[in-house]
LOKE-452620 format. One record per residue (C-alpha): residue in one letter; chain; x, y, z. Coordinates in pm, 1 decimal. Example, Ala and Ser with C-alpha at 12.3 -4.5 7.8 and 13.67 -1.06 7.14 Angstrom:
2
sekol  tornu  x  y  z
A  A  1230.0  -450.0  780.0
S  A  1367.0  -106.0  714.0
END
This chain:
232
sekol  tornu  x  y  z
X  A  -2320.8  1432.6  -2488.6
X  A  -1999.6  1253.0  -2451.7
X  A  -1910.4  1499.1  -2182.8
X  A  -2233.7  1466.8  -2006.4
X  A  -2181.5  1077.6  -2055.5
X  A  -1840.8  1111.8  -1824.0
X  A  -1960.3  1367.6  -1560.5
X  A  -2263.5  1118.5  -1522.1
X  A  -2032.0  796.8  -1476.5
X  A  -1826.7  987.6  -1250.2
X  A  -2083.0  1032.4  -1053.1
X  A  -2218.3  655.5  -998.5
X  A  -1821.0  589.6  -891.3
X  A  -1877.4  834.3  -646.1
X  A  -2148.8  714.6  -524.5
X  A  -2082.9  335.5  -507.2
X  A  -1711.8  490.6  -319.9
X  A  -2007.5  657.3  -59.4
X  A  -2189.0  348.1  -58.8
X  A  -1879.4  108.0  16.1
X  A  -1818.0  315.2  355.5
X  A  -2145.7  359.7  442.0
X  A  -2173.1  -23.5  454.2
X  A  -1870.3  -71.1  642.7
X  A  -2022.0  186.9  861.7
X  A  -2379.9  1.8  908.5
X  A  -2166.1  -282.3  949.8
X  A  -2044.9  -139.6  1259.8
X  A  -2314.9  -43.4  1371.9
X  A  -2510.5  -365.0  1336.6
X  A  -2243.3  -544.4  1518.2
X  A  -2213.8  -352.6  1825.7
X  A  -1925.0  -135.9  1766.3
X  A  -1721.4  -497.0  1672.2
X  A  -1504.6  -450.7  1380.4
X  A  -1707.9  -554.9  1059.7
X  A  -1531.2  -905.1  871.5
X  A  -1261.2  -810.7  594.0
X  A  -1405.0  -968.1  299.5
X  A  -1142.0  -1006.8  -43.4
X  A  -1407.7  -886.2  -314.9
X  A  -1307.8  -1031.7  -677.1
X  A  -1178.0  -816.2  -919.8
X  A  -1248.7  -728.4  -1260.5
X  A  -1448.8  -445.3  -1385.4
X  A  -1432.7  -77.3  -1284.1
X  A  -1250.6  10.6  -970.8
X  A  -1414.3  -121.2  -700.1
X  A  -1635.6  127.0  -507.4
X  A  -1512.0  411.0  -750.1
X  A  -1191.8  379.0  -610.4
X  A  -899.5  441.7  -808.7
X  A  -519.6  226.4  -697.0
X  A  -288.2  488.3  -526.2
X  A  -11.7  368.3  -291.9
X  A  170.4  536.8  -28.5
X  A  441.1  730.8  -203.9
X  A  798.8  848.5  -131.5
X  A  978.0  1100.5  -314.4
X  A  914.3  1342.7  -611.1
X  A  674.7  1302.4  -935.7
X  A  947.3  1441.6  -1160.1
X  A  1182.6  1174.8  -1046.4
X  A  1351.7  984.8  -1386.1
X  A  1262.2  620.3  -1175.8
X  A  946.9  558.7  -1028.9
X  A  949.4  239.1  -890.2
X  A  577.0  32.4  -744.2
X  A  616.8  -179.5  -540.4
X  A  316.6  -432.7  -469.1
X  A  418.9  -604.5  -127.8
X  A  234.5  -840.8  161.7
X  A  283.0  -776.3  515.8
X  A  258.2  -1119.8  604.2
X  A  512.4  -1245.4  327.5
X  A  878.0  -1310.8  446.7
X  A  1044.7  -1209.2  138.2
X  A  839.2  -867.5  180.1
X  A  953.5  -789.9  544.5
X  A  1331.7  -920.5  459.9
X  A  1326.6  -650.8  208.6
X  A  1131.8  -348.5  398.2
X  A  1436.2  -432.4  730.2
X  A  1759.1  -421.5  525.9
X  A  1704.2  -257.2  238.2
X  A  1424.0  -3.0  218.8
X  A  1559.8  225.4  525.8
X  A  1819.0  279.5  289.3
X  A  1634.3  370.2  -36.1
X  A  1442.5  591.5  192.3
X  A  1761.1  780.1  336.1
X  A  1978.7  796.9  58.8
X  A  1792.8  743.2  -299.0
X  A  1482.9  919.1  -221.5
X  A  1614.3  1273.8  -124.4
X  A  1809.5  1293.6  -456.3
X  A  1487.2  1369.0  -621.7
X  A  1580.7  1099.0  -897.7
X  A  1314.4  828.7  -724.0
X  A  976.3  820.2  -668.6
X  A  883.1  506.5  -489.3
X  A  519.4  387.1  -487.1
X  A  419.5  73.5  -224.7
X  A  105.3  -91.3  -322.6
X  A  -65.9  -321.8  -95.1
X  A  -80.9  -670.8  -207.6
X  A  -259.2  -900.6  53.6
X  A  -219.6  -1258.3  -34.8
X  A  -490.5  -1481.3  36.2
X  A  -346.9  -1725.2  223.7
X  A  -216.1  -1505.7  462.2
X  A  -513.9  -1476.4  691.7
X  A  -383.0  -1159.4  899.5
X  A  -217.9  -959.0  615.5
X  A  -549.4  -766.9  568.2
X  A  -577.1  -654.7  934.8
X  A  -171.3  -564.8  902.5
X  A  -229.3  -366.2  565.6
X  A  -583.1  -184.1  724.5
X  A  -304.0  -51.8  1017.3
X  A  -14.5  55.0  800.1
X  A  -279.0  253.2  616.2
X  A  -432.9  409.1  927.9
X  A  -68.9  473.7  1021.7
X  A  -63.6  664.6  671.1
X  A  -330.9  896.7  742.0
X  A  -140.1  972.3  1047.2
X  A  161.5  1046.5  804.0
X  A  343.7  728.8  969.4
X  A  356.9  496.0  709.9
X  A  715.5  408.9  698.6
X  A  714.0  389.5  1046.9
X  A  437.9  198.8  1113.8
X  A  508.2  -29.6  814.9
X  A  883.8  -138.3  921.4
X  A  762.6  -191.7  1271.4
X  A  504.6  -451.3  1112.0
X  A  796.6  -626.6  925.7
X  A  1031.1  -654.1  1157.2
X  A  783.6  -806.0  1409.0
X  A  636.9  -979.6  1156.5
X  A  725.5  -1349.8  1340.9
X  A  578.1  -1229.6  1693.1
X  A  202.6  -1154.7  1502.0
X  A  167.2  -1356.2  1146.8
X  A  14.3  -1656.1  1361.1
X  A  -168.6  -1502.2  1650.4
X  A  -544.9  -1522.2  1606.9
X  A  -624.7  -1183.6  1724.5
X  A  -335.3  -919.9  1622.0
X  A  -489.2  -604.8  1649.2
X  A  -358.0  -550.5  2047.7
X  A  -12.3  -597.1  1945.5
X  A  -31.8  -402.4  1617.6
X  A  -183.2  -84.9  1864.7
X  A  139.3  -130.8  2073.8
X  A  370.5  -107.9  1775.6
X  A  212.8  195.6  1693.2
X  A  254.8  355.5  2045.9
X  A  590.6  273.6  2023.5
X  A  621.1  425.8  1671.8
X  A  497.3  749.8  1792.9
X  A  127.0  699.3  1657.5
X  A  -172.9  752.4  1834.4
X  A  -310.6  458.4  1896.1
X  A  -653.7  570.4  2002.3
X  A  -714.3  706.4  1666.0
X  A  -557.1  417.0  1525.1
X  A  -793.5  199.7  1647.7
X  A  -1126.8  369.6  1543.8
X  A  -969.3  371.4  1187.7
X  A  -871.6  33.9  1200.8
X  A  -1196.0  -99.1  1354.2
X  A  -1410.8  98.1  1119.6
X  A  -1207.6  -67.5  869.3
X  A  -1150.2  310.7  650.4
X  A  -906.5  217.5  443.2
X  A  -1054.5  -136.0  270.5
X  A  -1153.0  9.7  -35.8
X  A  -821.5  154.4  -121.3
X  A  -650.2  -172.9  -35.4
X  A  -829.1  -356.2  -255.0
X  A  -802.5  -146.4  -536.0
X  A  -399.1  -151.0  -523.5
X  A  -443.6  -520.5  -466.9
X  A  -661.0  -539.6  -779.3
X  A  -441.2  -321.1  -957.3
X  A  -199.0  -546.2  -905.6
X  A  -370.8  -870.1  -1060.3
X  A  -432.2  -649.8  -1361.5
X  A  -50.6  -618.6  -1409.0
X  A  -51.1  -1052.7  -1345.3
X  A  96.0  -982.4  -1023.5
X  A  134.7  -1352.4  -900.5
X  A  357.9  -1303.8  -594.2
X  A  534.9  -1059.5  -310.7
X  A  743.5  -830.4  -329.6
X  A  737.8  -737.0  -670.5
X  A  863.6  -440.9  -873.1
X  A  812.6  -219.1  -1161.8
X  A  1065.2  2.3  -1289.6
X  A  952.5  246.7  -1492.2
X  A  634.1  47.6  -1582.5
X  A  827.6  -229.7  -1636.0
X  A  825.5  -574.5  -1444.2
X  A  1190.7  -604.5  -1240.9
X  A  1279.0  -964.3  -1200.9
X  A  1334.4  -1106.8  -882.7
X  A  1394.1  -905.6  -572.9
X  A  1675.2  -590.6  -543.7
X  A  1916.4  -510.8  -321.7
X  A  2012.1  -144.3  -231.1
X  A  2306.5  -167.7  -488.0
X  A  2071.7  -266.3  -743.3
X  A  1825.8  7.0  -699.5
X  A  2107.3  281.0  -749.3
X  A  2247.6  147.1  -1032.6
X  A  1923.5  190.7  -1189.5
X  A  1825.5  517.5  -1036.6
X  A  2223.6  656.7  -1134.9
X  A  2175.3  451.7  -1504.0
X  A  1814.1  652.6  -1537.3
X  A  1882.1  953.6  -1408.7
X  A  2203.0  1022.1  -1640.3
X  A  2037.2  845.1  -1943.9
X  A  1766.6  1110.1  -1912.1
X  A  2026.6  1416.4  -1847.2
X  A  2258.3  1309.0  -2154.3
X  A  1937.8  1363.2  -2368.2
X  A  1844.3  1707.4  -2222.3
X  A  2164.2  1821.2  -2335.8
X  A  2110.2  1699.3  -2665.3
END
């Protein structure tokens, strides 16, 4: 019974996942092709639409540090941190197998074009240009966090980042990704996330915001903490 019970629940989470995208879709429809309104649903409860948090995710599951990030594309802090010091976590932590970095998106509410910005770094992901398409965001983030219609200048930051933009744009427009977004974002207020960028190492909060030096102190402190006790 109690395994019938699970394969039954699992189910209606599929199904409410189906019926999230099939709204978005009808919503599409109904408005003429027009890209349906990004609406912030509250959180609480079971994943919304049956869909579980999973951020875009950078190195090994075996590494000794895992580090998740929750992040805004529209906060300064954010894109000062994803310019100077994530290129280098990405070139020269990451391919030591000891970290696994995790971003999660974190859309702030009053940043009124973070959700369009998050929706195209996530299209960019299923285009495996994340990284790319999320430091072009940041570092242009002056020239589009005010502009009242984005999306044209987000496409040509993905041309230029070697995406397709045509493809980009259906996914964007179609608005495919929502559902995930929301669910790291609500993820996120489950762990009394209250603010952007922030960290957890291992599970555990990191205060305030690192710098590269930081990171691999942690990553070097881990990673030999964890061989010491193999040899043990």
């Amino acid at each position: 019974m109690a395994e019938a019970g699970r394969s039954l629940k699992s189910f209606y989470l599929l199904l409410g996942g189906i019926a999230v995208v099939g709204i978005v879709l009808i919503l599409h429809a109904a408005l003429g092709g027009k890209a349906p309104p990004i609406v912030m649903a509250e959180c609480g409860g079971p994943p919304l639409g049956g869909v579980a948090p999973r951020g875009v995710v950078a190195g090994p599951d075996s590494a000794p540090v895992s580090i998740n990030e929750y992040a805004d594309f529209e906060c300064p802090a954010c894109a000062r941190f994803a310019v100077l010091t994530m290129p280098d976590v990405l070139q020269r932590l990451v391919p030591t197998g000891k970290l696994r970095w995790q971003f999660l998106d974190f859309p702030l509410n009053q940043h009124a074009n973070s959700p369009l910005a998050h929706i195209t770094a996530a299209c960019g992901a299923a285009q495996g240009k994340f990284w790319e398409m999320s430091y072009t965001l940041y570092a242009h983030q002056d020239d589009w966090f005010a502009d009242k219609d984005p999306e044209g200048k987000f496409l040509s930051y993905a041309r230029a980042a070697g995406l397709d933009a045509d493809s980009l744009k259906v996914c964007i427009d179609q608005r495919r990704p929502w559902p995930q977004i929301e669910a790291n974002r609500c993820s996120g207020e489950k762990l009394h996330v209250d603010g952007t960028p922030t960290f957890f190492v291992n599970g555990r909060q990191l205060a305030g915001i690192p710098a590269y030096d930081d990171i691999a102190r942690i990553v070097d402190s881990v990673a030999a903490a964890r061989a010491a006790g193999a040899r043990r």
